[in-house]
C-alpha positions in Angstrom: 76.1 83.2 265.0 73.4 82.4 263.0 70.6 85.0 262.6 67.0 83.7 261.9 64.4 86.1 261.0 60.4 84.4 261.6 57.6 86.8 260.9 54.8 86.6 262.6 51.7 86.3 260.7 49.3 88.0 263.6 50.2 91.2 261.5 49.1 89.4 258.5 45.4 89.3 256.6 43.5 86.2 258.4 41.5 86.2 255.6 44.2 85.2 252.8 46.9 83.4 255.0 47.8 80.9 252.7 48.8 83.9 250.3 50.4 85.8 253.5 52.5 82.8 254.3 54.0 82.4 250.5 54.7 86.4 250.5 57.3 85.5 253.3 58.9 82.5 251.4 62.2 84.1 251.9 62.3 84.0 256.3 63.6 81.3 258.2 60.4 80.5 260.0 56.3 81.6 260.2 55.8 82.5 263.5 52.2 81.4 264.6 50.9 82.8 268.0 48.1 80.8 269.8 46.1 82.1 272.1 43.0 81.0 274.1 41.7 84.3 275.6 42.6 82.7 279.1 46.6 82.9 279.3 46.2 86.1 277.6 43.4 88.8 277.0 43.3 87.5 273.0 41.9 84.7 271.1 43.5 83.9 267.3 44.0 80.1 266.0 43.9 76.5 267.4 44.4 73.2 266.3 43.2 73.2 263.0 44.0 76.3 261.5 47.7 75.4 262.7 47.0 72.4 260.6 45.8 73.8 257.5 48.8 76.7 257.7 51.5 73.2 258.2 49.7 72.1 254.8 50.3 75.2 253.1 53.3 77.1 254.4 56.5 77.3 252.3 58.6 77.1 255.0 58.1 75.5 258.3 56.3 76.9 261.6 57.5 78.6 264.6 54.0 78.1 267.1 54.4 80.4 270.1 51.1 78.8 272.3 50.3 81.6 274.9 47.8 79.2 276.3 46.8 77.8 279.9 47.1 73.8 280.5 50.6 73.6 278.3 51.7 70.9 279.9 48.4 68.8 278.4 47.8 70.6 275.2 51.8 71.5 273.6 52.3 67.9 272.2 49.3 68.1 269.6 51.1 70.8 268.0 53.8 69.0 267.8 51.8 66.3 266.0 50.8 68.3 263.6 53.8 68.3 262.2 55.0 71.6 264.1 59.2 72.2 263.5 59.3 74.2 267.0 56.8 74.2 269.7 57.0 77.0 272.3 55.0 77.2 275.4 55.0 79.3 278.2 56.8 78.4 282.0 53.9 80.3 283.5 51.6 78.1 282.0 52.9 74.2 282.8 53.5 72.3 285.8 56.7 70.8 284.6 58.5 72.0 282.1 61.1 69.9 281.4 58.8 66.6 280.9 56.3 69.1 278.7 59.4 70.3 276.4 60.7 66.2 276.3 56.9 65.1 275.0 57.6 67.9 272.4 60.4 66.5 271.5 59.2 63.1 271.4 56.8 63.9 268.8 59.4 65.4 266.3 59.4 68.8 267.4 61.8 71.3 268.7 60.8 72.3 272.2 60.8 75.7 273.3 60.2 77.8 276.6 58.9 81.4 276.5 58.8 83.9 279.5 56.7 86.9 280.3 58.9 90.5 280.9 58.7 90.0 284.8 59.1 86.2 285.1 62.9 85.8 285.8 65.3 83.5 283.9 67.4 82.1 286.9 65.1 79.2 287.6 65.3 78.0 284.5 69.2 78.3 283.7 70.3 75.0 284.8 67.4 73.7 283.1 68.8 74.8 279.5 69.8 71.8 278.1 66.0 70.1 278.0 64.8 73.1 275.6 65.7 74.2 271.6 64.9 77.7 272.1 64.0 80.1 275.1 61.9 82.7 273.7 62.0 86.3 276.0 59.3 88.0 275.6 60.3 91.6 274.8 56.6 92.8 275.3 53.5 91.5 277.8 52.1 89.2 275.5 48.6 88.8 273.8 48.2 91.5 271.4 50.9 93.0 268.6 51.8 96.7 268.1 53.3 96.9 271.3 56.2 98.8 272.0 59.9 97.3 272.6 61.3 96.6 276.3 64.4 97.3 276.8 64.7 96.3 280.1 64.0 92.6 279.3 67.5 92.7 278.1 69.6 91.6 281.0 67.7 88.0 280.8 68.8 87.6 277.5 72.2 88.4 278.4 72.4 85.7 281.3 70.7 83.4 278.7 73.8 84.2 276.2 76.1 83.5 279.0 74.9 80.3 280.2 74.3 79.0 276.1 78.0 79.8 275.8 79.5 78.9 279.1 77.9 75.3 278.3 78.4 75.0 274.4 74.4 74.6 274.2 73.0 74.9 270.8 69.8 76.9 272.2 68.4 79.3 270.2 67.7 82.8 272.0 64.5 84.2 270.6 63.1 87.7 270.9 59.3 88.4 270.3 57.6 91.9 270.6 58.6 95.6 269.5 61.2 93.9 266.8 62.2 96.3 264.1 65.0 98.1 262.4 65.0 100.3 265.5 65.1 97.4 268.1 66.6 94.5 266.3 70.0 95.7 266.8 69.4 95.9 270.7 68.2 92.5 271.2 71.0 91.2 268.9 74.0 92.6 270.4 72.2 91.1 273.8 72.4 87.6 272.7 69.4 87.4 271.3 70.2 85.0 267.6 66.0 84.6 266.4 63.6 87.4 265.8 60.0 87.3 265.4 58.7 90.4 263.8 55.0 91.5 262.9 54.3 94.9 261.9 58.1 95.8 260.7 57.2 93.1 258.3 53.6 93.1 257.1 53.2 96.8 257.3 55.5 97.0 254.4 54.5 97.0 250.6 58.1 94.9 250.3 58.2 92.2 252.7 61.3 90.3 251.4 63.0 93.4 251.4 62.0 93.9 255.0 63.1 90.0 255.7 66.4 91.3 254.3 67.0 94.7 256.0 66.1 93.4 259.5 68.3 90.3 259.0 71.1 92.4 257.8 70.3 94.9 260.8 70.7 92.0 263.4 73.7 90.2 261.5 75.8 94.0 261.9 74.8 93.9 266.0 74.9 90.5 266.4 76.5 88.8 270.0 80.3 87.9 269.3 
């Protein structure tokens, strides 16, 4: 299984992002959370800062939109030449056409859930999404602490991915460090988005490497 490590550049300085995007040249993807102050308690980017980072980012982008109205505003991300485009099954009416305009428009389509929605509903609905992204901490701000209990969804998620040969990726966002990564690995879990565990450190390639490493050695068999 393939392990993909996307930093998330809400732990990063807003005020030198195209530098703070080049420092982690060396991740799979930049993981770019947008929020409104509506979905969530938070506001960061929108459209156009998205657009600048797409112009500048050495490798591509990972949005994670924790926005209301999903279903109408998703496929602009997309146009801006997003690689994957997450939005939240809280936050559309229909997720499967929402995740096919997504993928209309070049982009992979992804679905992200909150800690308390559950993942049955949206088992047999696998194979019209790229990546399910659980959400490992409420979302809208970083810092937050790791939930473990999250980690039975994953686990069904693994199951059904595997029962039906569907190249899915499992994502995990919130808490994610050397401490946690192994957790959410051994649960299924194959993409991590990690914040603090990677800005807060003077060495972030070496932190791309040591939390890579850490999920590769607990990864899901």
């Amino acid at each position: 299984m393939t392990v993909r490590l996307n930093p998330s550049i809400l732990s990063a300085d807003f005020v030198n992002l195209q530098a703070e995007v080049e420092r982690i040249a060396s991740a799979d993807l930049v993981h770019v959370d947008v929020m409104d102050n509506h979905f969530v308690p938070n506001l960061t980017f929108g459209p156009q800062m998205v657009g600048r980072l797409q112009a500048v980012s050495p490798i591509p982008l990972d949005v994670h939109l924790m926005i209301s109205d999903a279903d109408r505003w998703a496929p602009g991300y997309a146009e801006l030449g997003a690689f994957s485009v997450t939005f939240h099954a809280e936050a559309a009416a229909d997720v499967v056409a929402t995740a096919r305009a997504l993928r209309e428009r070049g982009a992979r389509a992804g679905l992200a859930v909150k800690p308390g929605t559950p993942i049955e509903p949206y088992l047999e609905l696998l194979p019209a999404f790229d990546q399910v992204l659980v959400m490992t901490v409420e979302p809208g701000f970083g810092g937050q602490s790791f939930m473990p209990e999250t980690m039975p969804k994953l686990r069904a998620l693994r199951a059904a991915v595997d029962a039906h040969g569907l190249d899915v990726w499992l994502q995990v966002d919130g808490g994610i460090s050397l401490d946690t990564i192994g957790i959410a690995a051994e649960a299924g879990a194959d993409t991590f988005v990690a914040g603090s565990a990677v800005y807060g450190r003077d060495d972030v390639a070496g932190a791309i490497d040591e939390l890579r490493a850490a999920a590769a050695a607990h990864r899901h068999a």
